[in-house]
C-alpha positions as CSV (number, residue, x, y, z in Angstrom):
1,X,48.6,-70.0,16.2
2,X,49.1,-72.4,13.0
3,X,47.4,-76.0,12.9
4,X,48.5,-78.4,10.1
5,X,45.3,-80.3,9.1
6,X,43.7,-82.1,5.9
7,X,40.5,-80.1,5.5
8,X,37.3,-81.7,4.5
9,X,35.6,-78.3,3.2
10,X,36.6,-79.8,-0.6
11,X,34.5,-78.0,-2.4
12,X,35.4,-75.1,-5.5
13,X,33.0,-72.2,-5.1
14,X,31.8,-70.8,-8.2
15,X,32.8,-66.6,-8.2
16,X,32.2,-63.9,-10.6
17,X,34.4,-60.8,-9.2
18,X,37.9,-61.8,-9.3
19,X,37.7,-65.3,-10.8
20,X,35.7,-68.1,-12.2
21,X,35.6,-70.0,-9.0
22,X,37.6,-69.6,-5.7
23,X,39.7,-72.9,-4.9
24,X,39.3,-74.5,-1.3
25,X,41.9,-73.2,1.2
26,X,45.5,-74.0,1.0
27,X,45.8,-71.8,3.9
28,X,43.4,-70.5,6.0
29,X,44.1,-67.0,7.8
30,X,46.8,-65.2,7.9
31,X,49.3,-62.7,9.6
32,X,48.7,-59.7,7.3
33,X,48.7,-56.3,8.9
34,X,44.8,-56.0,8.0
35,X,43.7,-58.7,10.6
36,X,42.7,-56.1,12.9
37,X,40.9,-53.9,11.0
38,X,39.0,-54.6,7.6
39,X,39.8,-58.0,6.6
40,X,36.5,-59.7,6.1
41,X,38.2,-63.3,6.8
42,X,39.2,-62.5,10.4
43,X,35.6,-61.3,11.7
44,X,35.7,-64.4,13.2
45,X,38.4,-66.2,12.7
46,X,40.7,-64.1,14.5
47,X,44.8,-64.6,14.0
48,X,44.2,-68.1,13.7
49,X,45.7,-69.7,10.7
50,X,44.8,-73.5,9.6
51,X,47.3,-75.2,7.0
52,X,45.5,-77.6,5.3
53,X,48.3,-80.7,3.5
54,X,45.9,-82.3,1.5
55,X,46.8,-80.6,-1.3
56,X,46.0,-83.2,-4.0
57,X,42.7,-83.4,-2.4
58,X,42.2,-79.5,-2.9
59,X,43.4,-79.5,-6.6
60,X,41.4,-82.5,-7.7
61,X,38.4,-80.4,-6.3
62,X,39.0,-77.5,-8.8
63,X,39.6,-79.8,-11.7
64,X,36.5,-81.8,-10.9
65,X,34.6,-78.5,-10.7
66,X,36.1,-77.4,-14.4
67,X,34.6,-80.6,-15.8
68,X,31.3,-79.0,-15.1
69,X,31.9,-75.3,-16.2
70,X,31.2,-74.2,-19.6
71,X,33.7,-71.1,-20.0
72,X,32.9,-68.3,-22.3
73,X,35.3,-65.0,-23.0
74,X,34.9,-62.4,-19.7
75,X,35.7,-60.1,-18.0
76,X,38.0,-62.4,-15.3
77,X,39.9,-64.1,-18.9
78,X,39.1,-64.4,-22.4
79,X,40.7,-68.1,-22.3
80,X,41.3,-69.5,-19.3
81,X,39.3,-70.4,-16.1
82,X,40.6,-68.2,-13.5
83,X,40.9,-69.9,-10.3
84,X,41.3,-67.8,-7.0
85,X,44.3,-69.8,-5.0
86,X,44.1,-67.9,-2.4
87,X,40.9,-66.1,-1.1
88,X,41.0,-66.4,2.4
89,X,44.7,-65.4,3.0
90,X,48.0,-63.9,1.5
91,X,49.6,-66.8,0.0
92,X,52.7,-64.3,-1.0
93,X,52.9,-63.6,2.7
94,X,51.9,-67.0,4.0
95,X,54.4,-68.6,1.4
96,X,56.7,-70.0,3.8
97,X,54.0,-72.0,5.6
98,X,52.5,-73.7,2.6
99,X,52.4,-77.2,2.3
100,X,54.0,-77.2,-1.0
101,X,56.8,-74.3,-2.6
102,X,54.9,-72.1,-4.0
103,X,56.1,-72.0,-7.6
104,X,54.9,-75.8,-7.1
105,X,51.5,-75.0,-6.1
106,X,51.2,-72.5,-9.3
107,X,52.1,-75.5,-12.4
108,X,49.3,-77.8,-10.8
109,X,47.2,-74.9,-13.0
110,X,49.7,-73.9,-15.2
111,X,50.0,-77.8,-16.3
112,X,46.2,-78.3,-16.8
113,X,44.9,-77.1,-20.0
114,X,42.6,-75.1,-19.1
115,X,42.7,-74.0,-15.4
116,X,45.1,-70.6,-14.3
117,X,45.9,-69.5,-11.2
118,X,44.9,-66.2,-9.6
119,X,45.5,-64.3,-5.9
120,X,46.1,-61.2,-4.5
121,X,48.5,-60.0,-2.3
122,X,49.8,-56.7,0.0
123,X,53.4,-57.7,0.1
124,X,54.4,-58.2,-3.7
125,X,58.0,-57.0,-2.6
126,X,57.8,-60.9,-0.8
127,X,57.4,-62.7,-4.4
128,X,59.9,-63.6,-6.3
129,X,59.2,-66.3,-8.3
130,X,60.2,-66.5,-12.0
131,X,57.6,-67.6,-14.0
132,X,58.5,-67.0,-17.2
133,X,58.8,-70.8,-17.9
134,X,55.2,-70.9,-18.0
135,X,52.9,-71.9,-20.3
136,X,50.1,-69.1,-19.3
137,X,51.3,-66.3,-16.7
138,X,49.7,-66.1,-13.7
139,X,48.0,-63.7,-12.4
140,X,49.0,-61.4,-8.9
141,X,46.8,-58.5,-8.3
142,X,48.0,-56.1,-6.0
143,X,46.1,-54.1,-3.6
144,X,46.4,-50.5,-3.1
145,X,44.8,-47.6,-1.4
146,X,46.3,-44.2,-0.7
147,X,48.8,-44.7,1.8
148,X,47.4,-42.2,4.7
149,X,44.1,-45.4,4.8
150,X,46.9,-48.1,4.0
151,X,48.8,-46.1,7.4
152,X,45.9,-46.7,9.8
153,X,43.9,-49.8,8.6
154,X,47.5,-51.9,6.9
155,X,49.8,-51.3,10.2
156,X,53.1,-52.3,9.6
157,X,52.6,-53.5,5.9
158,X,54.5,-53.0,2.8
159,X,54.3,-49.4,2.1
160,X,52.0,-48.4,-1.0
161,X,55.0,-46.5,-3.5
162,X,56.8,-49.9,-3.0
163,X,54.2,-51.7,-3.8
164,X,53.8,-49.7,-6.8
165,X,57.5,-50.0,-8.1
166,X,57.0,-53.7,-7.8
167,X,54.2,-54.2,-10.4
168,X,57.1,-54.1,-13.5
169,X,59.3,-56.2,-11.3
170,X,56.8,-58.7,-11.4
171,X,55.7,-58.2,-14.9
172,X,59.4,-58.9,-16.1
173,X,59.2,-62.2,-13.5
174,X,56.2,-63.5,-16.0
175,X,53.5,-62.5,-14.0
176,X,50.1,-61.1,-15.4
177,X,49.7,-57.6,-13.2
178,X,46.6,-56.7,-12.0
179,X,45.8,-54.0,-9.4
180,X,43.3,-54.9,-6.3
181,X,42.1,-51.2,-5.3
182,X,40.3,-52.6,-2.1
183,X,39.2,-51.7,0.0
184,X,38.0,-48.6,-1.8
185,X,37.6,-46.4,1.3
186,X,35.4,-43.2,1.5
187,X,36.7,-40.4,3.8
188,X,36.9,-37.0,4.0
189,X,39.0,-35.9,1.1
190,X,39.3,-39.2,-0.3
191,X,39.0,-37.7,-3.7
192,X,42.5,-35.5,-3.2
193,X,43.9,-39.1,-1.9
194,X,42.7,-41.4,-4.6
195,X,44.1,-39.0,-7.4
196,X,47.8,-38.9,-5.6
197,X,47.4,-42.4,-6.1
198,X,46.6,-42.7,-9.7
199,X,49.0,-40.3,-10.4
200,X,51.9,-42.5,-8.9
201,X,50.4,-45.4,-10.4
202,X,50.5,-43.6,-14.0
203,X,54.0,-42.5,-13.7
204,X,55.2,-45.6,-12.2
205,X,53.3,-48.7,-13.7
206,X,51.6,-47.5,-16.4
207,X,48.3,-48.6,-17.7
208,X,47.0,-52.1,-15.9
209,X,43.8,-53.8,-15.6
210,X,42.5,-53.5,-12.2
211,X,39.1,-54.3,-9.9
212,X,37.4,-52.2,-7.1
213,X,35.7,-53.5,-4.0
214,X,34.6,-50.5,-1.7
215,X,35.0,-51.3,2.1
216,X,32.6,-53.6,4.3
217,X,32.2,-53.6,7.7
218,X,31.3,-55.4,10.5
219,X,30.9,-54.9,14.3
220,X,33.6,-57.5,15.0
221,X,35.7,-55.7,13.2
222,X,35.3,-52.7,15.0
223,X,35.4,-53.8,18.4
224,X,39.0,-55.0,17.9
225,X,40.6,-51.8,15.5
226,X,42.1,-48.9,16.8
227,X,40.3,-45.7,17.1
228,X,42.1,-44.6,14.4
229,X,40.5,-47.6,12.1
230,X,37.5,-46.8,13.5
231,X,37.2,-43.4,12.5
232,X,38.4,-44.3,8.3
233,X,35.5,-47.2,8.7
234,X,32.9,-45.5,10.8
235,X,30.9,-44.4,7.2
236,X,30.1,-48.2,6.0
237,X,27.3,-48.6,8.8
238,X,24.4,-49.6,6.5
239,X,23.5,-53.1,7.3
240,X,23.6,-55.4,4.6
241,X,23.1,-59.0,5.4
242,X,21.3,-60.9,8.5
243,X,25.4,-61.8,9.7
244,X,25.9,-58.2,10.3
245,X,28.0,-56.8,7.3
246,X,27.8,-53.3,6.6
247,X,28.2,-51.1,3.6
248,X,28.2,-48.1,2.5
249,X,24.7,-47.0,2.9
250,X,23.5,-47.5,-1.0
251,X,21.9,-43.9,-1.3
252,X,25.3,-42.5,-1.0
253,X,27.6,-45.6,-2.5
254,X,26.3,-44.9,-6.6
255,X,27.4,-41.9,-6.4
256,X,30.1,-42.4,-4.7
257,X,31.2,-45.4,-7.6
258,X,30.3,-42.9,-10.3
259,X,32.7,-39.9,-8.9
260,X,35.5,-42.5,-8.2
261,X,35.1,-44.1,-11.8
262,X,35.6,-39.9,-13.1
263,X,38.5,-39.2,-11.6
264,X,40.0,-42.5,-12.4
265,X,39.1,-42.0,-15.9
266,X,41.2,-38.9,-15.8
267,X,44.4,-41.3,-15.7
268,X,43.6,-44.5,-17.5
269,X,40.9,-45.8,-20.1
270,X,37.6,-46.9,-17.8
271,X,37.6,-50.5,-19.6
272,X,40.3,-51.5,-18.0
273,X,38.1,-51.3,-14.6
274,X,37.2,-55.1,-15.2
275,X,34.7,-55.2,-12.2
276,X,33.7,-52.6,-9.1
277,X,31.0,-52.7,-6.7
């Protein structure tokens, strides 16, 4: 289901992971192949998706908040004020439904002094916008897990190697590369899994900044995955907050961070990990 609206939820969140602030919603939801498993947007949202038009409205809001933020060098930019476009859905994906081309969307930020844009995506074989015109490159991360997790909980998505190949495709478009390892999932053998996966990454893409968000949980997302999903997420059961979001239980998760970090710093320098919790 998709319903064009104007939304009134106008307000730029301040963030500290994967940007300075997270923008309001262009689009809400989406029809990734995650909906059903771990995507923390569909716990209750479902496979509804809202498109919201007001789209001068949801700029203004972002340069409104920038007036008001005193930006210092870190770890999301040295420069610029990094702006998550697209937190609560895959605008790469979802592109085709915005209310606005995308490339569009992008020099709203790229025009303002200050202000770049910043999103994630699971499908960057779907993005092919040049952006080389730019004044400041954009930034995509890309998301990647070892592709026996991406299998269960990623049904039907864009398979990890691809994803993968794409990151110098996109580089040569202009884009700034990140890699989105997230969810970080813990499983039996994840160790043997993870260092496939930086392996491919090394020969393939080379050296690239990169975050880590280990997998949460929740029992909405549970009830709805297959048994299969289950099974990969049944391990983040510690509850977390009073609206029911599990973790990793945090006796286990430390160590768990600190082995992971190891083996990753077997393949690439750990500074480039620019955040991981």
């Amino acid at each position: 289901m998709i319903k064009t609206q104007k939304t009134k939820t106008l307000v730029t969140k301040p963030n500290n992971n994967s940007a300075n602030c997270i923008a309001p919603n262009l689009i809400y939801g989406c029809f990734g192949g995650c909906v059903n498993t771990y995507c923390y947007m569909s716990r209750y949202n479902g496979t509804r998706v809202y498109v919201n038009e007001n789209v001068d409205e949801i700029f203004n809001s972002v340069v409104e908040w920038e007036k008001t933020y005193d930006k210092v060098p870190d770890q999301q930019d040295p420069v610029y004020t990094m702006v998550d476009i697209a937190c609560n859905t895959d605008l790469v994906l979802m592109q085709k439904h915005m209310p606005e081309p995308l490339i569009d969307y992008l020099k709203r930020y790229d025009d303002h002094p200050q202000l770049n844009s910043t999103m994630a995506t699971k499908y960057p074989k779907l993005l092919t916008t040049d952006v080389n015109s730019f004044k400041k490159r954009p930034r995509i991360r890309v998301s990647l897990m070892p592709q026996v997790y991406s299998t269960v909980v990623e049904p039907k998505m864009q398979d990890i190697y691809s994803r993968i190949e794409d990151i110098n495709r996109l580089k040569d478009l202009g884009w700034e590369v990140h890699i989105n390892y997230s969810p970080l999932i813990f499983h039996h053998h994840w160790d043997e899994l993870y260092e496939e996966l930086f392996q491919e990454v090394s020969a393939v893409a080379g050296v690239n900044k990169c975050e880590v968000i280990v997998l949460t949980n929740h029992v909405n997302q549970m009830a709805k995955a297959s048994p299969e999903a289950r099974h990969l997420m049944q391990y983040s059961n510690e509850v977390k907050n009073k609206s029911g979001v599990m973790r990793y239980p945090l006796k286990h998760k430390s160590r768990l961070l600190t082995e992971w970090t190891e083996l990753y710093s077997k393949y690439f320098p750990v500074e480039t990990i620019r955040y991981i919790f």
